[in-house]
C-alpha positions as a Markdown table, in Angstrom:
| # | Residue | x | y | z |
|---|---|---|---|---|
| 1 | Unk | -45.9 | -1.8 | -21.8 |
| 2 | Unk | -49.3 | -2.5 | -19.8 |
| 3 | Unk | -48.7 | -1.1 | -16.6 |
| 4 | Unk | -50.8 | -2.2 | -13.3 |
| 5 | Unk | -52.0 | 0.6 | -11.0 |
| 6 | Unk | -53.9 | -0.3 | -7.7 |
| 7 | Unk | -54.6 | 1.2 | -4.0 |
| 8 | Unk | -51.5 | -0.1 | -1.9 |
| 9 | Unk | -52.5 | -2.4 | 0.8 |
| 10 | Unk | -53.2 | -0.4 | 4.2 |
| 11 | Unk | -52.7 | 3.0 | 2.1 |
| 12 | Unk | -56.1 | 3.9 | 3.7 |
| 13 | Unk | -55.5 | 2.8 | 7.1 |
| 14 | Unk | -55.2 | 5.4 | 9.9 |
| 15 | Unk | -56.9 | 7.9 | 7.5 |
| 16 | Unk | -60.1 | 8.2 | 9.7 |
| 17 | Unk | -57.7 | 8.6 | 12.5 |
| 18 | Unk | -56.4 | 11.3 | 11.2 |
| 19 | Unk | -59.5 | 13.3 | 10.4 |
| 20 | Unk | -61.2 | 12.4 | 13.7 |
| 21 | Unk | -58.2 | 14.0 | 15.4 |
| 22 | Unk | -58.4 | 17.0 | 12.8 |
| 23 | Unk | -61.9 | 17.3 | 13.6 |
| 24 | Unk | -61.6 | 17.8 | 17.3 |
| 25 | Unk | -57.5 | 19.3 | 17.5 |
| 26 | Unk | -57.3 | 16.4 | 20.5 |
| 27 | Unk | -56.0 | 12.7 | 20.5 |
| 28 | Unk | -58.6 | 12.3 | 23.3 |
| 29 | Unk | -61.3 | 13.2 | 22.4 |
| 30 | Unk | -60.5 | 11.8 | 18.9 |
| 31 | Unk | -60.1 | 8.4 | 20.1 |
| 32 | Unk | -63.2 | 8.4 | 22.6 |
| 33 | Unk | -65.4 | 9.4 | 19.6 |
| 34 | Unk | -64.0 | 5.9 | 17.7 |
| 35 | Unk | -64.1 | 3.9 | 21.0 |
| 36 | Unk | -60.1 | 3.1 | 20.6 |
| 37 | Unk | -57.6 | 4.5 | 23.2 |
| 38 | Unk | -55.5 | 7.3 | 22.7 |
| 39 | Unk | -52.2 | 5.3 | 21.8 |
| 40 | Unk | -54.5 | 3.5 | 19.4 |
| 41 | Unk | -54.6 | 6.9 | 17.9 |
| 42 | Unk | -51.2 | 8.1 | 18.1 |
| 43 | Unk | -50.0 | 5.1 | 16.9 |
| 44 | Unk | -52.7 | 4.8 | 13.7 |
| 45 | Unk | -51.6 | 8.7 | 13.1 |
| 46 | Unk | -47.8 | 8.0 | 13.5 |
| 47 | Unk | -47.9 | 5.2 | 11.0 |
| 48 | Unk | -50.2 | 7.3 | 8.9 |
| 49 | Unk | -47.1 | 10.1 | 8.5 |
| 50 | Unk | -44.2 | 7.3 | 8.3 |
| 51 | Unk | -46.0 | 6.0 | 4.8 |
| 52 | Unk | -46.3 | 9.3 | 4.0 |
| 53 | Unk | -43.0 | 10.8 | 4.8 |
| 54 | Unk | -44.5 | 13.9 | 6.3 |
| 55 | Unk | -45.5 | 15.3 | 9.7 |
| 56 | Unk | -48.9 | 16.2 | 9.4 |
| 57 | Unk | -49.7 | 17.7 | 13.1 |
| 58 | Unk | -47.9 | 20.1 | 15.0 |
| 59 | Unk | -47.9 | 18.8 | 19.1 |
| 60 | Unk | -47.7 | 20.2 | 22.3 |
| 61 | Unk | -48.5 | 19.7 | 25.6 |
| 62 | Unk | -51.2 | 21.9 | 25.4 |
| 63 | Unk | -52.9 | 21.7 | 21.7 |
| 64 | Unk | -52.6 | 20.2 | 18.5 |
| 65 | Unk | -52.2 | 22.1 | 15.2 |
| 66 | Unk | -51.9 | 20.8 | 11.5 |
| 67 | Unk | -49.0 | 21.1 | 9.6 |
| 68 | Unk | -48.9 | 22.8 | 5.8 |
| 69 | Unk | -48.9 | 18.9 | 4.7 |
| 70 | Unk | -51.4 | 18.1 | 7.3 |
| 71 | Unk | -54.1 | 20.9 | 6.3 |
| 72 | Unk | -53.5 | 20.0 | 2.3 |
| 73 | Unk | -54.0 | 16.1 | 3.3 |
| 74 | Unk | -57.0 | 16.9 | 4.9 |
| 75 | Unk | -58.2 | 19.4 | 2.3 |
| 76 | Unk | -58.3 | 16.4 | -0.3 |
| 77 | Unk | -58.5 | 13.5 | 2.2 |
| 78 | Unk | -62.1 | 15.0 | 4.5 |
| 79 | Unk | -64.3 | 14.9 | 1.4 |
| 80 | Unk | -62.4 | 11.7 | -0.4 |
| 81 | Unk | -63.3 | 9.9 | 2.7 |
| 82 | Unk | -66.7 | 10.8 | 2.9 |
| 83 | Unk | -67.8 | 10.1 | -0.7 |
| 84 | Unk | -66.2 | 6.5 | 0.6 |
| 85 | Unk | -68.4 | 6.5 | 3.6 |
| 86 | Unk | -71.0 | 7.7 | 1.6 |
| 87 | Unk | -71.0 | 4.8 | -1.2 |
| 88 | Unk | -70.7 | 2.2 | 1.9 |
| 89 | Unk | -73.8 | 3.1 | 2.8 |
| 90 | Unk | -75.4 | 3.1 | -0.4 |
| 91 | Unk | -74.0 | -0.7 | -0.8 |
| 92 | Unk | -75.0 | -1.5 | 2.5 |
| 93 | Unk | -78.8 | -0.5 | 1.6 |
| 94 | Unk | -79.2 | -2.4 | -1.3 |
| 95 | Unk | -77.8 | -5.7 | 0.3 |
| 96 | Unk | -80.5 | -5.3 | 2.8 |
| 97 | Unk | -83.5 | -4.2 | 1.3 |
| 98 | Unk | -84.8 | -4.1 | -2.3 |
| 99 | Unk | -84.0 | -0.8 | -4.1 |
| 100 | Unk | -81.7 | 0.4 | -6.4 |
| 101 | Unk | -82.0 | -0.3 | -10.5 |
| 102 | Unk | -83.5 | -3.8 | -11.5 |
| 103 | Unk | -82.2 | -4.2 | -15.2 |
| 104 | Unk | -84.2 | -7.2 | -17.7 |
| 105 | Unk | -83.4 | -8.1 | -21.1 |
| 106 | Unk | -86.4 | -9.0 | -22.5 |
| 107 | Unk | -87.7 | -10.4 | -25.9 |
| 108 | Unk | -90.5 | -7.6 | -27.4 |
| 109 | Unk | -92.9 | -10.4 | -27.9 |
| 110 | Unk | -93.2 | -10.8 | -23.7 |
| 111 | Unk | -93.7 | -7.7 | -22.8 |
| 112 | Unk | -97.6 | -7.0 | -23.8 |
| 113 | Unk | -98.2 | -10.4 | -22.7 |
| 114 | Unk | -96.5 | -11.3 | -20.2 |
| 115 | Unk | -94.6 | -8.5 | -18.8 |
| 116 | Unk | -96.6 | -4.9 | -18.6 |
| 117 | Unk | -99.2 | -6.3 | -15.6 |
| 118 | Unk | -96.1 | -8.6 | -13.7 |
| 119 | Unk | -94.0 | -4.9 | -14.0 |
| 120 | Unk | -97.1 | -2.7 | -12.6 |
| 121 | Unk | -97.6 | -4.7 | -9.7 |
| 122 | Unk | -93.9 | -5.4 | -8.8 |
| 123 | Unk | -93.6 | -1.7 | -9.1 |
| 124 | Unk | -96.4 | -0.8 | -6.8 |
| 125 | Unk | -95.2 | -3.4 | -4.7 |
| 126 | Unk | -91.6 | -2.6 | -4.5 |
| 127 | Unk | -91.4 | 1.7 | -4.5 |
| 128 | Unk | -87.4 | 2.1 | -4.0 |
| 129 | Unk | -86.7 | -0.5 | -7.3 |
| 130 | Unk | -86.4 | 1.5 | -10.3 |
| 131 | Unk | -87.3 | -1.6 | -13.3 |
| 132 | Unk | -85.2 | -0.9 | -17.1 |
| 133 | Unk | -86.3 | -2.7 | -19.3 |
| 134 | Unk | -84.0 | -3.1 | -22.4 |
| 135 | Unk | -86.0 | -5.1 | -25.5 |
| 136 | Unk | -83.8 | -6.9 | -27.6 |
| 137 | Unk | -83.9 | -10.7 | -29.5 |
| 138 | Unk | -80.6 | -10.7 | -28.5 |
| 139 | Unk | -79.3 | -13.3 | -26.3 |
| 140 | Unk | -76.9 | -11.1 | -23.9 |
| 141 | Unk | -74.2 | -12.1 | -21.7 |
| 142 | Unk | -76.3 | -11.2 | -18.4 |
| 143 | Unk | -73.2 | -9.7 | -16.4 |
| 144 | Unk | -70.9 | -8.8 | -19.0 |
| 145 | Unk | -73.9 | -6.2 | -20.1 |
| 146 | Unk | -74.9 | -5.0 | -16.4 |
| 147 | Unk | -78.6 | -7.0 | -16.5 |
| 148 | Unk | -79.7 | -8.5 | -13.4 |
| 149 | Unk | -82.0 | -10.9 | -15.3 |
| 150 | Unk | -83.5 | -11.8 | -18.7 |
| 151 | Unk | -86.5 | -13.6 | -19.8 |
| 152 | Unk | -86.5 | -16.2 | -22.8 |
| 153 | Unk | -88.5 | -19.1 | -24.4 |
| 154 | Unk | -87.0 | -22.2 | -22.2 |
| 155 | Unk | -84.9 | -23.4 | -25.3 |
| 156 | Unk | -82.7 | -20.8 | -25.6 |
| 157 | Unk | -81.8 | -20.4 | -22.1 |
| 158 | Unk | -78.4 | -21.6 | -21.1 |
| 159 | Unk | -78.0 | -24.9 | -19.1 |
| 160 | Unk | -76.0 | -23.1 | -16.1 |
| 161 | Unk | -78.6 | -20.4 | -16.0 |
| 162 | Unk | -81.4 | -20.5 | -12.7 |
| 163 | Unk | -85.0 | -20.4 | -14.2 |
| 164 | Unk | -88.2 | -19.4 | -12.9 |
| 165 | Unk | -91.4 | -20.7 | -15.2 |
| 166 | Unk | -93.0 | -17.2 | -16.1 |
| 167 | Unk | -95.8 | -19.0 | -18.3 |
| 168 | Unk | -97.0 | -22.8 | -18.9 |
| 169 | Unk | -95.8 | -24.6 | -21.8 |
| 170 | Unk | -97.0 | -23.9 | -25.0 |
| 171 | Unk | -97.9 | -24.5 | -28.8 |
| 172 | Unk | -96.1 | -22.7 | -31.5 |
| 173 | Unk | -99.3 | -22.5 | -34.0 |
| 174 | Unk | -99.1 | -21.4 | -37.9 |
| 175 | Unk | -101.3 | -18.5 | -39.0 |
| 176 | Unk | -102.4 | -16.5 | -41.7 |
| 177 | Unk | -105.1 | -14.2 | -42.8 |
| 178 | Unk | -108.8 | -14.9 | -43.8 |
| 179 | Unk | -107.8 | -13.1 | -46.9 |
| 180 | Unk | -104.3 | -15.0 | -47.7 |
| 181 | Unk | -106.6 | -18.7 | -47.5 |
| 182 | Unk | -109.0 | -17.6 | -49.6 |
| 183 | Unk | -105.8 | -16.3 | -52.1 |
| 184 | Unk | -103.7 | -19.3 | -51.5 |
| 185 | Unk | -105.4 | -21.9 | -50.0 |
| 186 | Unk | -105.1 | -24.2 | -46.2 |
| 187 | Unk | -101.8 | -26.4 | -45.9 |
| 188 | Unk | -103.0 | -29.8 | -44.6 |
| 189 | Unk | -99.8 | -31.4 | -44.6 |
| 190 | Unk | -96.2 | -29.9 | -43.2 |
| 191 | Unk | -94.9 | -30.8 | -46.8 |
| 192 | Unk | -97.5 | -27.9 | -48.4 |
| 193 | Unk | -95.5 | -25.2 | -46.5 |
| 194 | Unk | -93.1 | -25.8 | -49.2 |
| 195 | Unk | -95.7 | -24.0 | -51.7 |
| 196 | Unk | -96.7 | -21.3 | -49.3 |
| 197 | Unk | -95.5 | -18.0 | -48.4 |
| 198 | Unk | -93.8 | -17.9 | -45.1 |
| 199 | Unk | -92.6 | -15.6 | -42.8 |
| 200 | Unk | -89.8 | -16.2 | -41.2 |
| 201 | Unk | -87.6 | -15.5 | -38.4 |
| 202 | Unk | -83.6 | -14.9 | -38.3 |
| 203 | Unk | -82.3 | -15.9 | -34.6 |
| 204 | Unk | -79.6 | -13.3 | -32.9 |
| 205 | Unk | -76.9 | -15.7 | -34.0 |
| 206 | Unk | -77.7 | -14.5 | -37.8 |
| 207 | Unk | -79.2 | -18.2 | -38.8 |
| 208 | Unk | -82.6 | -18.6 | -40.2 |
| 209 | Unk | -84.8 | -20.7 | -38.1 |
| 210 | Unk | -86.6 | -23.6 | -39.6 |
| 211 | Unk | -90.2 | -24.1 | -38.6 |
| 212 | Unk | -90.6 | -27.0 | -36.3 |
| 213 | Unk | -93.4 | -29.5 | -36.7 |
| 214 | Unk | -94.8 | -32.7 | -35.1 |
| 215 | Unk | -96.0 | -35.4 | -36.9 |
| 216 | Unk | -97.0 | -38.2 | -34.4 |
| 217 | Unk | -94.2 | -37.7 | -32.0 |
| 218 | Unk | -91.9 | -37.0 | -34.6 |
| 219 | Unk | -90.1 | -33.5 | -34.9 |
| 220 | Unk | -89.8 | -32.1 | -38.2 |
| 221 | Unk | -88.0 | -28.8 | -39.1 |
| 222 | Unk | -88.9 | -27.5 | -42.1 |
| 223 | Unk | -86.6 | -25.1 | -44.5 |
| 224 | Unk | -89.5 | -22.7 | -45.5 |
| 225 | Unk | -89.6 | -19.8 | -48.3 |
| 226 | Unk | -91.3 | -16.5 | -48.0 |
| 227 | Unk | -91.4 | -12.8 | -48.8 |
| 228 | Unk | -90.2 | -11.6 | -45.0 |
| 229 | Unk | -87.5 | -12.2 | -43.1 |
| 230 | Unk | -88.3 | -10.6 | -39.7 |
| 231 | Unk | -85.9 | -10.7 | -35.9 |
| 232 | Unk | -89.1 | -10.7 | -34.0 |
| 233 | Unk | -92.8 | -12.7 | -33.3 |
| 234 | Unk | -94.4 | -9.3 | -32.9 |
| 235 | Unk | -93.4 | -8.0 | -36.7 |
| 236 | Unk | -94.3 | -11.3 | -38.0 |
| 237 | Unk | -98.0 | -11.5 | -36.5 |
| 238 | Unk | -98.2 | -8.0 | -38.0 |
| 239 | Unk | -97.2 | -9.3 | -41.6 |
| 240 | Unk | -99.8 | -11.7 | -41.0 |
| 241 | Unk | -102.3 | -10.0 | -40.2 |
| 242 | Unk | -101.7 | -7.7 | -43.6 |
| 243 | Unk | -102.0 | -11.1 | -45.8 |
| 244 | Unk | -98.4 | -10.8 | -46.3 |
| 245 | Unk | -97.8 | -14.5 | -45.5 |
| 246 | Unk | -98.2 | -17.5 | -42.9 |
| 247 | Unk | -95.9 | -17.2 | -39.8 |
| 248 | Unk | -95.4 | -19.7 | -37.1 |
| 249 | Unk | -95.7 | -17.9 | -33.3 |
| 250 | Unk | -95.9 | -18.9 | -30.0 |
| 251 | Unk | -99.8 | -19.5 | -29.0 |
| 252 | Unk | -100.3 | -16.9 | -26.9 |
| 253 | Unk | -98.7 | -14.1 | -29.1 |
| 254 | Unk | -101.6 | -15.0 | -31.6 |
| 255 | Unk | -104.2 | -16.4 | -29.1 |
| 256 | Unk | -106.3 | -12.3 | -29.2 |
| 257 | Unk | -105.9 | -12.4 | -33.3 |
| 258 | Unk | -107.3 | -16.0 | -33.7 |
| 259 | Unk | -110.0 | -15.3 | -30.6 |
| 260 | Unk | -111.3 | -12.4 | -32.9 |
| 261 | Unk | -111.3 | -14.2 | -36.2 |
| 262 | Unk | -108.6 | -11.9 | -37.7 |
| 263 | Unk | -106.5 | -14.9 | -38.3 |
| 264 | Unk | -106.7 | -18.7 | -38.7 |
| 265 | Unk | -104.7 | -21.3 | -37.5 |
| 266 | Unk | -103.7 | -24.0 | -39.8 |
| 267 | Unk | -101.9 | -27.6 | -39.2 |
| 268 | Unk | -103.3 | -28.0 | -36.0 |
| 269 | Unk | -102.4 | -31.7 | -35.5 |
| 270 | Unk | -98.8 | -30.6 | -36.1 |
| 271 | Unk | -98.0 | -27.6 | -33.8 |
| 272 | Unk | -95.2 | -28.7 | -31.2 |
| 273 | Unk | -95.3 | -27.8 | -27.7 |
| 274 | Unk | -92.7 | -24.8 | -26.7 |
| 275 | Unk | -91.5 | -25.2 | -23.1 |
| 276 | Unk | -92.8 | -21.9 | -22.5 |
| 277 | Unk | -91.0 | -18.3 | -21.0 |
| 278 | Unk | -88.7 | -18.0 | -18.5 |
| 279 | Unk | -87.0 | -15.4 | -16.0 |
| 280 | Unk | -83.6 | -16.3 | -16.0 |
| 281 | Unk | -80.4 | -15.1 | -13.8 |
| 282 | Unk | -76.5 | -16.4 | -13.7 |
| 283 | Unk | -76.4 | -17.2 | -10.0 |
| 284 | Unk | -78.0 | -16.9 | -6.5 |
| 285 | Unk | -75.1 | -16.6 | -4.4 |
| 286 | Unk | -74.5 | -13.1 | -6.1 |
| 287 | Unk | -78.1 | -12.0 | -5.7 |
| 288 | Unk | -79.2 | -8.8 | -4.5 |
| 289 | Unk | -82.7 | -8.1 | -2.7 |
| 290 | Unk | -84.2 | -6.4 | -5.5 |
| 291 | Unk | -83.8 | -9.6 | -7.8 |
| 292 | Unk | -84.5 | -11.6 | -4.9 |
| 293 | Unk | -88.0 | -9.4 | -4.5 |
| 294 | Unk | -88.5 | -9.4 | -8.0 |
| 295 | Unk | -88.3 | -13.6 | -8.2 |
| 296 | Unk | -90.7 | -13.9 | -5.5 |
| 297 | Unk | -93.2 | -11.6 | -7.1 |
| 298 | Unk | -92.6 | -13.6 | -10.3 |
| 299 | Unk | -93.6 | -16.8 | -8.4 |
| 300 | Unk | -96.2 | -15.3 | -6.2 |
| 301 | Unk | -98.1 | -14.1 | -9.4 |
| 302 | Unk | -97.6 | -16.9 | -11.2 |
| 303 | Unk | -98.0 | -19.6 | -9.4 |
| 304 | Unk | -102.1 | -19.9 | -9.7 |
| 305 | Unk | -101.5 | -20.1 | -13.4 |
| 306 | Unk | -99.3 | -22.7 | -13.5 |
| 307 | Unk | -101.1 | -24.7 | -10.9 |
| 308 | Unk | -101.3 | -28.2 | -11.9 |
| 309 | Unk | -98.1 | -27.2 | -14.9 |
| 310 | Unk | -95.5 | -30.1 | -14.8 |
| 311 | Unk | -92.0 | -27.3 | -14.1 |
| 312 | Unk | -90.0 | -29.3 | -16.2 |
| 313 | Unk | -91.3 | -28.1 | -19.3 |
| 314 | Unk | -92.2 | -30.5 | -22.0 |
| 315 | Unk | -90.3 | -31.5 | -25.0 |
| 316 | Unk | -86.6 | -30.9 | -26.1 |
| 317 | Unk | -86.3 | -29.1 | -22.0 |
| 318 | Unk | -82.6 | -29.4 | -21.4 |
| 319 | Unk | -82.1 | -29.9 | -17.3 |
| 320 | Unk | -80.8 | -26.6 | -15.6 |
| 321 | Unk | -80.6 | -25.1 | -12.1 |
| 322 | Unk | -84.5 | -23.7 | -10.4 |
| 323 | Unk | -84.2 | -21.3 | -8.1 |
């Protein structure tokens, strides 16, 4: 049978009472230390020993002595109380200022990019935050894991969710190798994907994802074939790269590839627009300083690049909470 164990209601009251007057052997001076007066005290203590069914000092006219309960209470009770004392502060500093451990779930694909020069600064900026970053495809449940925040494409980001843009809108492009054209030729139609070897990507649900395609304001998705089956962009513009196949990737996950010639982007007319990345959190009125410091950093850094970006953004952009 379950069984329900909890701290009794008041079973702490009069405790710091007690060890005050412990401390000094003297209701007076005890209660002058805790700005009370002395029958506070002797009333805090006295209801202190009635839950506990014990005497725990010894009083005269003249002094006050412990008991053999009263020293063992205060044996285990002195440094219980302080390690209590001790945590209060601890959560009364990271309410105030920004410090403590910052934890993000991030997709691998956003770090280079996005992340690694947003993470230096903050850092520099911000010297008592400690930043974790855990890299995973998965889509975690923020506080059931212990993050403080994640970052996502826009699509896959719950609708009760607060967002912050972390990068315009984008085009998911198809690539492939010099090298794999000259083998297998340029798709100039969506339909010619069918005939091509393409990489694809399996979502943390376990489904495959179709590729998605545009064809004058239409949205296709496509069931393509190919030789790999990868959880991440990163592995897939690596297969790419080695000839391996075509793989369709966010624009700026290829843009230094294509930029340098080491790959080639096909169906141009066709590539969709992506909303774009986000930093994403469950709720402001739980938010602690360091997410609060780490938001405004977000925006502060970002907000020259997205200048003149519509924050909605773009296609298929279901409506959610901004912070």
């Amino acid at each position: 049978m379950k069984q329900n164990f909890t701290v009794r209601r008041g079973a702490l009251d009069g405790v710091e009472a007690f060890l005050t007057v412990a401390q000094h052997r003297n209701f007076r001076k005890a209660a002058a230390q805790m700005g009370v007066t002395p029958s506070a005290i002797g009333q805090a203590v006295r209801a202190l020993e009635a839950r506990l069914g014990a005497t725990l000092f010894l009083r005269t006219t003249r002094s006050v002595g412990l008991t053999e309960a009263g020293e063992r209470f205060l044996s285990r009770a002195k440094p219980a109380f302080e390690e209590l004392v001790a945590a209060s502060e601890i959560a009364r500093g990271l309410g105030q200022r920004p410090a403590g451990l910052l934890r993000l779930s991030v997709p691998r694909a956003v770090v280079s990019v996005l992340l690694e020069p947003l993470i230096a600064s903050f850092c520099e900026a911000y010297p008592e935050v400690e930043v974790e970053i855990a890299v995973s495809e998965k889509l975690f449940d923020l506080a059931a894991q212990g993050f403080d925040a994640g970052i996502r494409l826009g699509q896959f980001i719950a609708t009760d969710m607060v967002a912050v843009r972390l990068s315009p809108p984008f085009r998911l492009i198809v690539v492939g190798s010099p090298a794999y054209f000259t083998r297998r030729g340029c798709p100039a139609q969506p339909d010619d994907l069918r005939e091509h070897a393409c990489l694809r990507l399996r979502r943390s649900s376990g489904a495959l994802a179709p590729w998605s395609l545009e064809d004058s304001g239409r949205e296709l998705e496509i069931a393509v074939t190919g030789p790999l089956i990868a959880n991440d962009f990163p592995t897939m513009l690596g297969a790419a790269l080695k000839g391996i196949g075509l793989a369709q990737v966010p624009e700026p996950v290829a843009a230094d590839a294509v930029r340098t010639g080491r790959l080639v982007e096909a169906l141009h007319p066709f590539a969709p627009v992506a909303p774009g990345v986000f930093l994403y959190y469950p709720s402001r009125r739980q938010m602690l300083p360091k997410l609060r410091a780490f938001i405004d950093h977000v925006k502060s850094r970002s907000e020259a690049s997205n200048k003149g970006q519509s924050d909605p953004a773009g296609p298929r952009r279901r409506s959610r909470k901004r912070s």
